[in-house]
N, C-alpha and C positions, 0 to 999 in steps of 0.2 A: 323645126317650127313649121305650122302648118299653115300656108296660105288661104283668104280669105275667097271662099269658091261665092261668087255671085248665087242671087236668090234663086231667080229662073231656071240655072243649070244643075242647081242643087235638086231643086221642087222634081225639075222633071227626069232626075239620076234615078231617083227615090221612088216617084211614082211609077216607073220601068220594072222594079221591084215585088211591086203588088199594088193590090189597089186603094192602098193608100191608110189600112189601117193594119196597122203590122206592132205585133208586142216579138219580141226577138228572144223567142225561147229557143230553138234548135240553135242557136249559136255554143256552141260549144269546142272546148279546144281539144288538141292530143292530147295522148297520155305521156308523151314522151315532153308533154311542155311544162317546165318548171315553175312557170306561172301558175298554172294549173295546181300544181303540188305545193306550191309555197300559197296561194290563199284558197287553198281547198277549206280548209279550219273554219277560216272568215264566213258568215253566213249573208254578208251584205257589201253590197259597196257605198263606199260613204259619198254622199253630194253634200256641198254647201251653197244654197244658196242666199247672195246680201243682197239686201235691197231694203231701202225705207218704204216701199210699198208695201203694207201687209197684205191689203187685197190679191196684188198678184204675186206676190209667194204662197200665198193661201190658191191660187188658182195652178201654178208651178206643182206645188205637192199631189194636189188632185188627178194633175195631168200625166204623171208619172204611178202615178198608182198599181200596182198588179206588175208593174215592169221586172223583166227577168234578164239580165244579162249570165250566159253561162249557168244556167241553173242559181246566181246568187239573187237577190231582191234588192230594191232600191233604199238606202237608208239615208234622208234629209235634211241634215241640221242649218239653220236659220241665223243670220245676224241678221240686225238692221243700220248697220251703221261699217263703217271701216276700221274703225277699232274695236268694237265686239268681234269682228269676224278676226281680227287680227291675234286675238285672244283665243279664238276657235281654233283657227288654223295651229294655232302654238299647241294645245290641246289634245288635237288629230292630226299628226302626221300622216294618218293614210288614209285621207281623205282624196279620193281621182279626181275631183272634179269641182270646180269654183264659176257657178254662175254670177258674175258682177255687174251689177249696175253700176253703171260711169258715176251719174250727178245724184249724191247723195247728200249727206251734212252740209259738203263742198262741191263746187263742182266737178274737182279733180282729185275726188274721195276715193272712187275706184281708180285712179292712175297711182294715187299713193301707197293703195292696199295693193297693189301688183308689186309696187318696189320692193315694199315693205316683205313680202313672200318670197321674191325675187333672191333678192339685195341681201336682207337683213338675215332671213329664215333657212335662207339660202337650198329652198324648196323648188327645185330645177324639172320636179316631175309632175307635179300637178298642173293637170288643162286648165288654162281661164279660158272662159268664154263672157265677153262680154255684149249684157244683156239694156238695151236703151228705150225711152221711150221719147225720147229727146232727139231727133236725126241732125240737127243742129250741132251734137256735141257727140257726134260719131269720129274716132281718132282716125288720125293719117296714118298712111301706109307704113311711114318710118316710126311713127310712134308704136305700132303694131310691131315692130321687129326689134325695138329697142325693149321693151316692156316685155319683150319674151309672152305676148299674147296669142294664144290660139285659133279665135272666133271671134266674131263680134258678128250682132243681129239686131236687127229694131223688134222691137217685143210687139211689134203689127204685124212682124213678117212672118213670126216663129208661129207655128198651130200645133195643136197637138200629135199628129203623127210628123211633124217634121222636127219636133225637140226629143221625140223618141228617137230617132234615125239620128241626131246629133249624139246626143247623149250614149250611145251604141257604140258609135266610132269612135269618139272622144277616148272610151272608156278600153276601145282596142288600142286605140293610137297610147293609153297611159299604159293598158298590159305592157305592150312591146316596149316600151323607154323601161318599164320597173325591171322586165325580163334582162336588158340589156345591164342597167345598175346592179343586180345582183348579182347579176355576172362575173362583172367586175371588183363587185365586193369580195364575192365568194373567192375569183382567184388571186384578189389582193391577199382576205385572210390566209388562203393555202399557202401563198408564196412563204408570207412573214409564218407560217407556222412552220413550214419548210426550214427556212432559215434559222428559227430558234434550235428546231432537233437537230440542225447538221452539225453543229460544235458540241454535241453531248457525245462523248464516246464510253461511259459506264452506265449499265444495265439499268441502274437504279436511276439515277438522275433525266434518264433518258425517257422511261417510261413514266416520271412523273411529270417533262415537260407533256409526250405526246395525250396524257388524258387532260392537263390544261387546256390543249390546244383543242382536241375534240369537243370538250363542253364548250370551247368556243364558237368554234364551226358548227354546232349544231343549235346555238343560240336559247331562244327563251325564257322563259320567266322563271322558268325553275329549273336548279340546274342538274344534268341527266346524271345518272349512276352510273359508273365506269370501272369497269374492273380489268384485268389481266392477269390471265392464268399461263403458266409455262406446264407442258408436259413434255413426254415421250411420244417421236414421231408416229408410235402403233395410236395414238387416240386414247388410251385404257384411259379411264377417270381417276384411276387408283393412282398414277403418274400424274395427276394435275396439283399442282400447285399455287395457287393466288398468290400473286407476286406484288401485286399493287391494287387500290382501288381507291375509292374516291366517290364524291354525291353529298349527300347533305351534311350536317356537323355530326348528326347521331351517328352515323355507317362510317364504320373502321374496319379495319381487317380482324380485331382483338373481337368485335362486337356481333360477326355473323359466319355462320359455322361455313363451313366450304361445301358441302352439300347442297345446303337451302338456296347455294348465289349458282350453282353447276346447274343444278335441279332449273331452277328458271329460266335458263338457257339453250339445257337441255336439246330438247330438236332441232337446234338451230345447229348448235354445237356438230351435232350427230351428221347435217348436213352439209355443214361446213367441210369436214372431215372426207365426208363423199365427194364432193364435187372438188375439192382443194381451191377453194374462192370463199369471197364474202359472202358471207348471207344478209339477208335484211326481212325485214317484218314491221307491222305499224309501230310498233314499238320498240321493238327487240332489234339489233343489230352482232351479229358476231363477223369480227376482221380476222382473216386468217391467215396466217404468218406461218409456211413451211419451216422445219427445220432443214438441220442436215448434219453433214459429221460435227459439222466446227459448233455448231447451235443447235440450243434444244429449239422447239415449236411453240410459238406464242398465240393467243386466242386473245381478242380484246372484247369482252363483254361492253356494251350499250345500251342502255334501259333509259331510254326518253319518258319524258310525262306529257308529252305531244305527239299528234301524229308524227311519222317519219316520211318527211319529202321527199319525191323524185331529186327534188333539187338539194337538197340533204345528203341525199344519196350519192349524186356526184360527187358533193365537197368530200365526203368520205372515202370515196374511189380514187380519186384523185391524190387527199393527203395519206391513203392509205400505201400509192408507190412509193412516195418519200421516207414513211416510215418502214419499209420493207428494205428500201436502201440505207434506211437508217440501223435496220438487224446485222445486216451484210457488213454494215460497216463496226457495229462494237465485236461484230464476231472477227471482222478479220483485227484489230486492236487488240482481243483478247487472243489473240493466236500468236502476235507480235510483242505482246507481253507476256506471255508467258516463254517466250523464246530472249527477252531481253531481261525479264526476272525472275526466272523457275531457272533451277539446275535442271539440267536436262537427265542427269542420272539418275537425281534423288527424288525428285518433283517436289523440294522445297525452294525457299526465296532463295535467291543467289546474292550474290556483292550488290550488282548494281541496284536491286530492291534497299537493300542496305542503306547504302549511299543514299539514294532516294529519299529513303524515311527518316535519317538522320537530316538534310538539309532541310526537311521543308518541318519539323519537330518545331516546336517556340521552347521559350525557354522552362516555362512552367512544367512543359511534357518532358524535357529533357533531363530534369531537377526529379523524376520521380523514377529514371530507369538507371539500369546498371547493365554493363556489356560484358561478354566473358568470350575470348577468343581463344579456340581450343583448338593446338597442334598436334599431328603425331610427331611419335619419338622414331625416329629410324625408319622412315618412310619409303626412303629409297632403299633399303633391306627389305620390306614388305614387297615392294616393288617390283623387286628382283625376282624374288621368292613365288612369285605367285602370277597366275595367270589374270587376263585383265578383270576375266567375269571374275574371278575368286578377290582380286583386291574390291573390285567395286562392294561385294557382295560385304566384306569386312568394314569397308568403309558407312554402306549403308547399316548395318548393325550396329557400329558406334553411333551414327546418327538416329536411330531408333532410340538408344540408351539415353541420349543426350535429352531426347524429346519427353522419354517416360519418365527421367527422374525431375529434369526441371517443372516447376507448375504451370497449367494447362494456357495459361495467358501467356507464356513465353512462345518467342517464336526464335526455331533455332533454322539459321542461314547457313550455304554453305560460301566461304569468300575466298578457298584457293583449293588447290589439290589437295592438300592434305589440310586446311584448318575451315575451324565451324565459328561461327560468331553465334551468340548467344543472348539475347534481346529481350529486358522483363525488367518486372517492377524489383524495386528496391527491396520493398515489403515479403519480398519472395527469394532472398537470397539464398543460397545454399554455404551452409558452411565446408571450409576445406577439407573436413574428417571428409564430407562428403563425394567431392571434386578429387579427393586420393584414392578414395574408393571406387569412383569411374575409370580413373586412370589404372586400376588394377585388377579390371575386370579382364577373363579370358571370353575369348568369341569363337565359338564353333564352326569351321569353318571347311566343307566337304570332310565331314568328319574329324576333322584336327581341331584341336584346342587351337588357339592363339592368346599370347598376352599380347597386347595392344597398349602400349601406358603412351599418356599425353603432357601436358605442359598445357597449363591455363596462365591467363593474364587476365586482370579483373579490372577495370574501369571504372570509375563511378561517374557517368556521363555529365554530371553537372562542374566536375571540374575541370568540364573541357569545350563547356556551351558555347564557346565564344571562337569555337576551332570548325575549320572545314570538314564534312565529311570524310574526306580519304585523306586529312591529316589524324582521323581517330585512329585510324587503322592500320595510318603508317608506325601513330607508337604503337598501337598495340603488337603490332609485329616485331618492334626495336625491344617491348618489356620479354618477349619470349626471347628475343635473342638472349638478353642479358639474363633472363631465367637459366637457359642453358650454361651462358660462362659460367655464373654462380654454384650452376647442380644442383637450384632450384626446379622443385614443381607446379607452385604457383606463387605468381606474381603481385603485387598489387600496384596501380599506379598513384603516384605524389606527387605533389609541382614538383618539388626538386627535379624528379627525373626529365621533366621538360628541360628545366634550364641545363643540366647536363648534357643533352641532347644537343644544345643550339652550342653550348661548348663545345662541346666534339664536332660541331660541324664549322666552327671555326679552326679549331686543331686541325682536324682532315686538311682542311683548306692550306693551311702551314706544311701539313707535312708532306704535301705533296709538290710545295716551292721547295722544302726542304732537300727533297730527292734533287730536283733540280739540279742545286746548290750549292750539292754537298755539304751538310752542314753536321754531318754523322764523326764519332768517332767512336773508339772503343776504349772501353777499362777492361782490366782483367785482373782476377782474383785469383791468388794462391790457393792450390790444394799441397797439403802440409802433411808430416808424419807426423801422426798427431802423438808421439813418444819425444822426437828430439823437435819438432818443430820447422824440418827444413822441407822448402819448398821443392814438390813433385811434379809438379804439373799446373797450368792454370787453365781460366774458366773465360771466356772473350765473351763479352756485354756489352749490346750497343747502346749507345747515348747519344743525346740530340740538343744540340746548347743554340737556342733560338737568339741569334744575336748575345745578350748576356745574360740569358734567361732559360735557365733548365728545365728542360719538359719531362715529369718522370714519366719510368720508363713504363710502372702499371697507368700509366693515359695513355699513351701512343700505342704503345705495343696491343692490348686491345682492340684500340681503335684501328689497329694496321691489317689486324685479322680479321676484322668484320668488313673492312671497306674491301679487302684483296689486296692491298698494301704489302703482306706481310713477306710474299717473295721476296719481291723487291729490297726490302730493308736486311729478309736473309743473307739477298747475295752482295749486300753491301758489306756488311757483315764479314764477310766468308773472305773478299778484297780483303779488307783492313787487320782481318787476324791474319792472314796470309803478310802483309805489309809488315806486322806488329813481328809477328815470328823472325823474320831477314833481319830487324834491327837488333833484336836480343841477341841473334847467333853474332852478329856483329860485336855485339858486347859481349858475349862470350857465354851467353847464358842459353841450353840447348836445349829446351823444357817444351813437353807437348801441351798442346790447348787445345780445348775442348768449344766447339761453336753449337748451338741451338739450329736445328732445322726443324720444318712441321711436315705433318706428310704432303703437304700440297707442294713444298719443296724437292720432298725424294718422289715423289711422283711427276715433278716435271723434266723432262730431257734435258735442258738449256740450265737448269740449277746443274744436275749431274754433272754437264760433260765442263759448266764452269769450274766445278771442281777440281778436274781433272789436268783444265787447262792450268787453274794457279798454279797446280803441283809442277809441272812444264815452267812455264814463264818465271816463278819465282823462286824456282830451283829449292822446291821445300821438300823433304820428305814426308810420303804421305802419309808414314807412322806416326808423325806430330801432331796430327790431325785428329782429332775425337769429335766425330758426328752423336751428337743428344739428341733421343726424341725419348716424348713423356712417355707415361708406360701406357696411359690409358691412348693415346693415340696410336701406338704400335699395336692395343689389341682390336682399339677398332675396327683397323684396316690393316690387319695381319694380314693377308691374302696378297697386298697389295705392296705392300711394307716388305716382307720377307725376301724375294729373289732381288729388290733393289739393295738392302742390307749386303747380300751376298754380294754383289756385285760392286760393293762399297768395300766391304771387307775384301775382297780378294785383290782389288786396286791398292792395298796396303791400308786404307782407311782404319782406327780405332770407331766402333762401336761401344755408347752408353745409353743406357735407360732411364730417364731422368725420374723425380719424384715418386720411385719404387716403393709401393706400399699402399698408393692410393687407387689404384685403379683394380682391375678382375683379370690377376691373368690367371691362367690354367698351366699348370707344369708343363703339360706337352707344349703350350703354343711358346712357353720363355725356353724351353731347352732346344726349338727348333731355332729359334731366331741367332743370326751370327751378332752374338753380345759378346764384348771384354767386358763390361764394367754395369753394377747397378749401384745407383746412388741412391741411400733413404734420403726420403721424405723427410724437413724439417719439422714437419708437424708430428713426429714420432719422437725426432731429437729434441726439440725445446723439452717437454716432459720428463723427458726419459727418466732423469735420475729420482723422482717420484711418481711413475705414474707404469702400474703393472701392467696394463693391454699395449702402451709404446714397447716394452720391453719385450713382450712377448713377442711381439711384430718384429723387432731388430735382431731377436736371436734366430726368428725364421727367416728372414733374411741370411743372416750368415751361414745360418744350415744350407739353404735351397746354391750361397754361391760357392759355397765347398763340396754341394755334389755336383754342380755345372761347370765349376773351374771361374766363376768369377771372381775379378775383384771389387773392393764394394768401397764407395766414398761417402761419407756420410756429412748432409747439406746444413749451412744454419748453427754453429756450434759457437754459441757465445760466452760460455760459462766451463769453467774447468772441472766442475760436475759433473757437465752433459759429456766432457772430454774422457772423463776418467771412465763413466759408466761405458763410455761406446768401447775405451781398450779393454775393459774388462771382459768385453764379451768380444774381442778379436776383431774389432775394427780400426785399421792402425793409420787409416787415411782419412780427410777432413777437410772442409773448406769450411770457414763462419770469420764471424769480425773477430773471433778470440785471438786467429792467428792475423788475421788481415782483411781489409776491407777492399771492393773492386777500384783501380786502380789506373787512372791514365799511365803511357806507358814512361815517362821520362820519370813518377815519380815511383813506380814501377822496379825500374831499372835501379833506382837509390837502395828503394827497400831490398830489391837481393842482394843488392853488395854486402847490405849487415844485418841479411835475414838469420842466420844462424846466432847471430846475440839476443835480437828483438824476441826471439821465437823462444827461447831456451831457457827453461825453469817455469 
């Protein structure tokens, strides 16, 4: 606020000046002043002066005539009252300057039209100077500081070179307040536009708040054309790209060729690129955003339909470091995304992309895809086999396959060491002929062929909308398990199998109080001459009677294998036939039994040497003993199976090969292995006596144990058909419900005492 300088000290400030007739044309400001550049455009400054006088407003305009502040002219507008002017003022905002006369309509017309500007309009930058002819109703000092007034004069005092010399100042003193507001404004707008880009972290979102924010910052009437172009940090044009743009409704990116918007640029472009800074020009702006490794180089084209201000120029400079920190920053995001969602092997999306886009999915998007998780078979055989580059190198070639056969909207993920997930429209399925046909493709591989076969598991993601992300994945991992038990290749999933699931995971939960609890015991089934019927040998089968309630054994025993259970229940097992054995010899009955081990059992030490120890402790001999593994488990892990066998058999241990006939063995790898006994396969016997491939199967059988020296038991034999066909072809041993069913041991015990009647005929 500017205090009321007395007349005399004024008069003779002014006339120290010159001599007293002075128009104030060399005033002029920097170029470095933003006043300067923000009403450069303006070709006047605006005065209002009110007063019910017309004669001297009519003498007022006359007296300012020809005046030049800054190179601008003086431009006049007129009320006569305090409410036309109030009308005016609303009008013109950028009007510097309000000569008022106090006693108009009222006498405190002009003290109203101050509030009313003040107060209402809330116009804090416009000088009043108030103009009287009345010294009687010249305002107090506090009214002067309350009203936010500037000047006040008797209109006998003011002459004409002394309202030019006001008017002069006035209009510095309104420069420096507007200089200062814009200021303010400008870095209010920077801040908030600061603010809006710093939570943008994707490329796209990012660059359509920062040209919002631009046309902001750069204001006017119409609003500027704005474009961003990305290229290569060499500059080539042939590298640029339009990334984004924006301007009127007609101008789209679809709408103007990418030359014609380079082309207009052009030399700025070219200079941009030389200096590595922003350019600017009346019109034309280019912002220059360095790349680097992590990021390409961004160019922000600026096409105003206004001059471009020094003080434009600022706002631009200034929101230009934010934006530059704002590249820094999706660049380092996308550095940290692609190390939290890219495999780093394959440079596709990994699990956690997965997960991702599964949770944030709605239901509608989730209703139209379908998931397909693809395993290898024998991974850890690859594994082994092969050096890291050579597996990666395999690994990536299936995922190549996976990519070229599925349609080009799918996107294939990797979400563990050896499986792929599989991500697409419904509408795009592949059928299984096809999915077998991946699965039996060979891969080239430093020269070597490889078959590579997999295991698929198919999802239909909308019957699972309602599920967690990493619970899709846990079934889908659980449907390839159970693909494998089965010796399936592909899977599909059903509700059923959920509620089986939460089954088994109450089961699990039981059987491992069970263990506790001891809640196990055994039956054991006769192997029988299958001529007279008497018992040879038996078979020890564990059982689990939950309170009074039986758990079979195809539920548990499964689920014992899949959780790691199945030790455990081995060596319970291995106890209780051991136990079972002491009681029979007691009763007088001296028959070998045969127990189920898996290879995780003879590959453990502590299964082994329990072995060892029963044969000790419970004073058994360890020829009564017959260690079972399936066949296709002994050829699995032959390598690993074999010297433990040996070393079971030279302990006195009987060896047998269970369910012979289903699995791949090769003659060398069954005449190395230390076997007594192979038992077919029920699924040979049930048919047998009608069905000519079981038959075939069962006579090679007995060929291959008459050149090895086996003996052969054959599993499953319900019918006196299946009895008669297997002695016909010289197999004289047997176990099925024909002769007897598995058997707790007290009822056990009954049955041998008058097995030879029950059995006989």
């Amino acid at each position: 606020k500017k205090k009321t300088i007395p007349y005399s000290a004024l008069q003779k400030r002014y006339q120290l000046m010159s001599d007293g007739n002075f128009t104030f044309l060399d005033e002029t400001l920097s170029v470095d002043s933003p006043f300067e550049s923000v009403c450069e455009d303006k070709k006047t400054w605006k005065i209002l002066s009110v007063d019910d006088d017309v004669n001297y407003q009519n003498s007022l305009i006359y007296s300012l005539r020809g005046l030049s502040v800054s190179k601008r002219s003086i431009e006049i507008l007129t009320a006569n009252s305090a409410a036309e002017a109030a009308v005016v003022l609303s009008q013109h905002p950028d009007i510097s300057i309000v000569l008022l006369d106090v006693v108009m309509e009222r006498d405190d017309a002009g003290l109203r039209l101050v509030e009313t500007v003040r107060n209402v309009q809330g116009n804090s930058l416009v000088r009043i100077i108030l103009l009287t002819g009345q010294p009687g109703f010249a305002p107090r000092q506090d009214v002067m500081y309350q009203y936010d007034i500037n000047e006040y004069w008797n209109k006998s005092d003011i002459d004409h070179d002394i309202l030019k010399a006001v008017i002069s100042a006035n209009l510095r003193s309104w420069k420096s307040m507007y200089d200062l507001d814009q200021a303010r404004i400008g870095l209010q707008m920077v801040v908030d536009s600061s603010r809006k880009i710093a939570s943008k972290y994707d490329t796209e979102t990012f660059l359509q708040v920062v040209i919002r924010e631009i046309s902001l910052l750069m204001g006017g009437d119409k609003e500027p054309l704005l474009c961003v172009i990305q290229s290569n940090q060499d500059g080539a044009n042939e590298s640029a790209e339009i990334i984004a743009i924006s301007g009127t409704d007609k101008i789209g990116l679809q709408d103007k060729d990418k030359s014609e918007v380079i082309k207009k640029f052009q030399a700025l472009i070219d200079e941009a690129h030389e200096v590595k800074n922003h350019v600017f020009s009346e019109q034309y702006s280019v912002l220059f955003f360095p790349g680097n490794d992590e990021s390409p180089e961004y160019l922000v084209l600026v096409e105003s339909f206004q001059v471009v201000s020094e003080y434009h120029i600022r706002l631009l400079q200034v929101f230009s470091e934010n934006i530059s920190s704002g590249f820094m920053q999706i660049a380092l995001v996308n550095q940290l995304s692609r190390l939290a969602y890219q495999d780093s092997d394959l440079g596709i999306k990994n699990r956690n992309w997965l997960l991702r886009e599964l949770e944030v999915m709605n239901r509608d998007e989730i209703s139209q895809l379908e998931l397909i998780v693809v395993e290898f078979d024998d991974y850890d055989s690859h594994a082994i086999s092969f050096k890291q580059e050579e597996l990666t190198s395999l690994i990536a070639s299936v995922c190549n396959h996976l990519v070229k056969v599925f349609d080009r909207s799918a996107i294939v993920t990797r979400v563990g060491t050896d499986r792929f997930a599989v991500l697409y429209n419904k509408e795009y399925q592949l059928p299984d002929e096809t999915l077998q046909e991946i699965s039996n493709t060979n891969y080239e591989i430093n020269g070597f062929l490889v078959r590579c076969t997999l295991t698929f598991a198919r999802i239909e993601l909308s019957l699972l909308a309602s599920y967690p992300a990493p619970q899709i994945l846990h079934i889908a991992r659980s449907l390839l398990c159970f693909a494998r038990e089965d010796r399936k290749q592909i899977v599909s999933y059903e509700p059923k199998f959920r509620e089986n699931l939460i089954r088994d995971y109450q089961i699990l939960g039981d059987l491992k109080a069970a263990i506790d609890n001891n809640e196990f015991y055994v039956v054991l089934q006769p192997k029988c001459d299958l001529i007279n019927g008497k018992a040879i040998g038996l078979e020890a089968l564990l059982r689990w009677k939950k309170q009074e309630t039986m758990i079979p054994p195809n539920i548990f025993i499964p689920l014992a294998e899949r959780s790691g259970l199945i030790n455990k229940l081995d060596a319970i097992a291995a106890q209780l036939t051991f136990d079972a054995i002491r009681r029979l010899q007691e009763k007088g009955f001296n028959l070998p039994v045969s127990i189920n081990a898996t290879v995780n059992d003879l590959t453990d030490p502590d299964y082994i040497q329990l072995l060892l120890d029963l044969v000790k402790q419970r004073n058994v001999n360890s020829n009564l003993i017959e260690i079972e593994i399936t066949e296709s488990q002994a050829m699995e892990s032959y390598s690993q199976v074999k010297p433990i066998l040996e070393q079971l058999h030279t302990a006195g241990f009987k060896i047998s090969i269970d369910d012979f006939g289903t699995g791949y063995s090769s003659l060398s790898h069954i005449s190395q292995l230390a076997v007594d006994t192979i038992k077919i396969d029920i699924s040979f016997v049930t048919h047998l006596h009608e069905d000519a491939a079981s038959q075939q199967v069962v006579d090679l059988v007995m060929s291959l144990a008459e050149l090895f020296d086996f003996s052969v038991v054959a599993e499953g034999i319900e019918l006196a058909t299946q009895r008669d066909a297997l002695v016909a072809r010289g197999c004289n041993v047997g176990q099925g419900y024909l002769y007897a069913k598995p058997m707790p041991l007290d009822e056990l015990v009954e049955w041998l005492a008058h097995n030879a009647d029950v059995c006989r005929g």
